[in-house]
C-alpha positions as CSV (number, residue, x, y, z in Angstrom):
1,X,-2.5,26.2,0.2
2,X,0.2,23.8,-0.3
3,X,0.1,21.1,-2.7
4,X,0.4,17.3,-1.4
5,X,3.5,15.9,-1.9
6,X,1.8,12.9,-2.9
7,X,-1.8,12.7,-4.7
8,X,-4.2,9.3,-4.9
9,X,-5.1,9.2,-8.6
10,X,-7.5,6.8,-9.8
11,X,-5.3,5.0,-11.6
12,X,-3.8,4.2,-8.2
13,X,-7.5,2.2,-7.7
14,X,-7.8,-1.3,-7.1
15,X,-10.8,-3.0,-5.8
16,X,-13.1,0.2,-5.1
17,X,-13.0,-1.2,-1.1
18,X,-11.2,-1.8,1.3
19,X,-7.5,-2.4,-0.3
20,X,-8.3,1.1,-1.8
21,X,-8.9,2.6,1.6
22,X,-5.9,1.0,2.9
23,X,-3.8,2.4,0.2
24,X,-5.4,6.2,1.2
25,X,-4.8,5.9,4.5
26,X,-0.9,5.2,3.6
27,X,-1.0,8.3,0.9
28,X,-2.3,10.5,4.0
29,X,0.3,9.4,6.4
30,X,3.0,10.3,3.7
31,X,1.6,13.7,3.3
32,X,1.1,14.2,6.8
33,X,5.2,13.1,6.9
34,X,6.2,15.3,4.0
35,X,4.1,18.9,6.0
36,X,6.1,17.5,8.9
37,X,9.3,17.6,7.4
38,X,9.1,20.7,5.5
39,X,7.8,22.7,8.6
40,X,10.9,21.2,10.2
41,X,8.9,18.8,12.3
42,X,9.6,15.6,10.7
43,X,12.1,14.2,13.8
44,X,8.9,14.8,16.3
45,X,6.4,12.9,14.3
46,X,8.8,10.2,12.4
47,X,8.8,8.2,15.8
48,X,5.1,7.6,16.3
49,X,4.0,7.9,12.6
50,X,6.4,5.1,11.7
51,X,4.9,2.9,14.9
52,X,1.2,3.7,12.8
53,X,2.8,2.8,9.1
54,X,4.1,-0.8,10.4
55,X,1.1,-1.0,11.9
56,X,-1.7,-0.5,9.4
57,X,1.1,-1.9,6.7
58,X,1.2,-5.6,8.7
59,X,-3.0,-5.4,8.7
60,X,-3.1,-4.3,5.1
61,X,-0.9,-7.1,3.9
62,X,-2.4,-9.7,5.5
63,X,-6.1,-8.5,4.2
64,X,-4.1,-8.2,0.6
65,X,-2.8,-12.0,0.2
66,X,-5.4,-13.4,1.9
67,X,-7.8,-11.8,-0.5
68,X,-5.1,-12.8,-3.3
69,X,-5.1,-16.4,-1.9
70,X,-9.2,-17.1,-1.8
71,X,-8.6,-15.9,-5.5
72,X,-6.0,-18.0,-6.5
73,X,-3.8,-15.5,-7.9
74,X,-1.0,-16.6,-9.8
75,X,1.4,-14.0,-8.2
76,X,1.0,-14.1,-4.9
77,X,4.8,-15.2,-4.0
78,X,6.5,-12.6,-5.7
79,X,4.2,-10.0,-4.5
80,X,4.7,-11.4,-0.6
81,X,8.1,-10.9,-1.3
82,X,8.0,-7.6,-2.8
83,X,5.9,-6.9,1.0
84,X,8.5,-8.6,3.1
85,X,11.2,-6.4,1.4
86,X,8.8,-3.4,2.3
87,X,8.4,-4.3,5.9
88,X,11.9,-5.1,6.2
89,X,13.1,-1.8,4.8
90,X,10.3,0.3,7.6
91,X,11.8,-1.9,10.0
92,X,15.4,-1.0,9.1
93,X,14.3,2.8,9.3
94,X,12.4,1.7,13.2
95,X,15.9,0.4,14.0
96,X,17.3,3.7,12.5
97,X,15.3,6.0,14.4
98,X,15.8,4.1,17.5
99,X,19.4,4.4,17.7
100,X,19.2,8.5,17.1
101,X,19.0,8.6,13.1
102,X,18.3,12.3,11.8
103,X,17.6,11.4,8.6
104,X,14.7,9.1,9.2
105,X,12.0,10.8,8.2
106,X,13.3,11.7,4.9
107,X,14.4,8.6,4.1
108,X,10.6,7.1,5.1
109,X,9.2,9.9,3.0
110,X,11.3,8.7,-0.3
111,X,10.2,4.9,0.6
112,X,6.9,5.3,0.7
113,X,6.8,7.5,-1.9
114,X,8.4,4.6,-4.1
115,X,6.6,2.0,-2.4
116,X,3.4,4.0,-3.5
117,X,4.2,4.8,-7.5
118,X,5.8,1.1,-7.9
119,X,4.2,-1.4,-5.8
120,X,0.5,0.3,-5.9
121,X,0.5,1.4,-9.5
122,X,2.1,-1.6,-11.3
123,X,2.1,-4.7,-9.2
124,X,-1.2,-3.6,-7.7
125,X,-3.1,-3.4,-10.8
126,X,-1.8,-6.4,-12.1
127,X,-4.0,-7.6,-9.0
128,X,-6.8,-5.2,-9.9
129,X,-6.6,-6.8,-13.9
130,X,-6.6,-10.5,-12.3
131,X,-9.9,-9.4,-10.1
132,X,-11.5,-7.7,-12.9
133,X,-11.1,-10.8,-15.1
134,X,-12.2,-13.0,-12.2
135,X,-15.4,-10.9,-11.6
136,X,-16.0,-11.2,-15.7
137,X,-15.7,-14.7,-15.8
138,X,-17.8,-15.0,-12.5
139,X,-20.4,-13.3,-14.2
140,X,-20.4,-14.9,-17.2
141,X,-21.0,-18.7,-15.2
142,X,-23.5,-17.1,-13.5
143,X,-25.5,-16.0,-16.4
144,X,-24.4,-19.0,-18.8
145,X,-26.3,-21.2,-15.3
146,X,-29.0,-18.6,-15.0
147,X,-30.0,-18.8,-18.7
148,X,-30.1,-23.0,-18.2
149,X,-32.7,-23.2,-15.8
């Protein structure tokens, strides 16, 4: 059996929900790319696969700083940009593939990859440390009001 190109470790984990989810469903679509491409496939799936990426990508992100907004979290605009480069660079490889690219589905593959060991695993968890924190502090007003009463 062939190992996956890309693995979900748990120190890829964020909020044990659905950001987490989101995040799998991404790792599968990368490996699903990667058989694709090494079976010399890739150019049949890119098309339709990308369509599903933008797709689930545009959902995820708006769940993500929404959730990062009712929080109050302190880095919200430099991770919305670090997701409007994101968008902007599967957008550029849409445009790409459109006009007859052959190399788009490698190109995806390396960005995704990337996008997946540096956006999830260090800005991510700076967002997974800030909800930790807030759940602490959450639960220590709720027992400081509890033990009051």
């Amino acid at each position: 059996m062939q190992m996956a190109y890309f693995q979900w470790g748990n120190d890829m984990a964020i909020d044990n929900g659905l950001i987490d989810r989101d995040h799998q469903l991404l790792v599968q679509q990368v490996n699903t790319l990667h058989t694709a491409t090494s079976q010399g496939r890739g150019h049949e799936i890119v098309g339709p696969l990308l369509e599903a990426i933008i797709r689930d990508t545009l959902s995820h992100i708006r769940h993500e700083e929404h959730q990062m907004e009712a929080l109050g979290y302190p880095q919200l605009n430099e991770h919305r940009l670090g997701h409007q480069r994101f968008v902007a660079d599967l957008e550029g490889l849409r445009a790409r593939h459109q006009a007859g690219g052959i190399t788009v589905a490698a190109q995806l593959s390396a960005l995704l990859r990337d996008w997946l060991s540096v956006h999830i695993r260090r800005l991510d968890k700076e967002l997974a440390r800030f909800i930790r924190k807030q759940q602490r502090q959450g639960c220590a007003i709720a027992l400081a009001l509890v033990s009051h009463h």
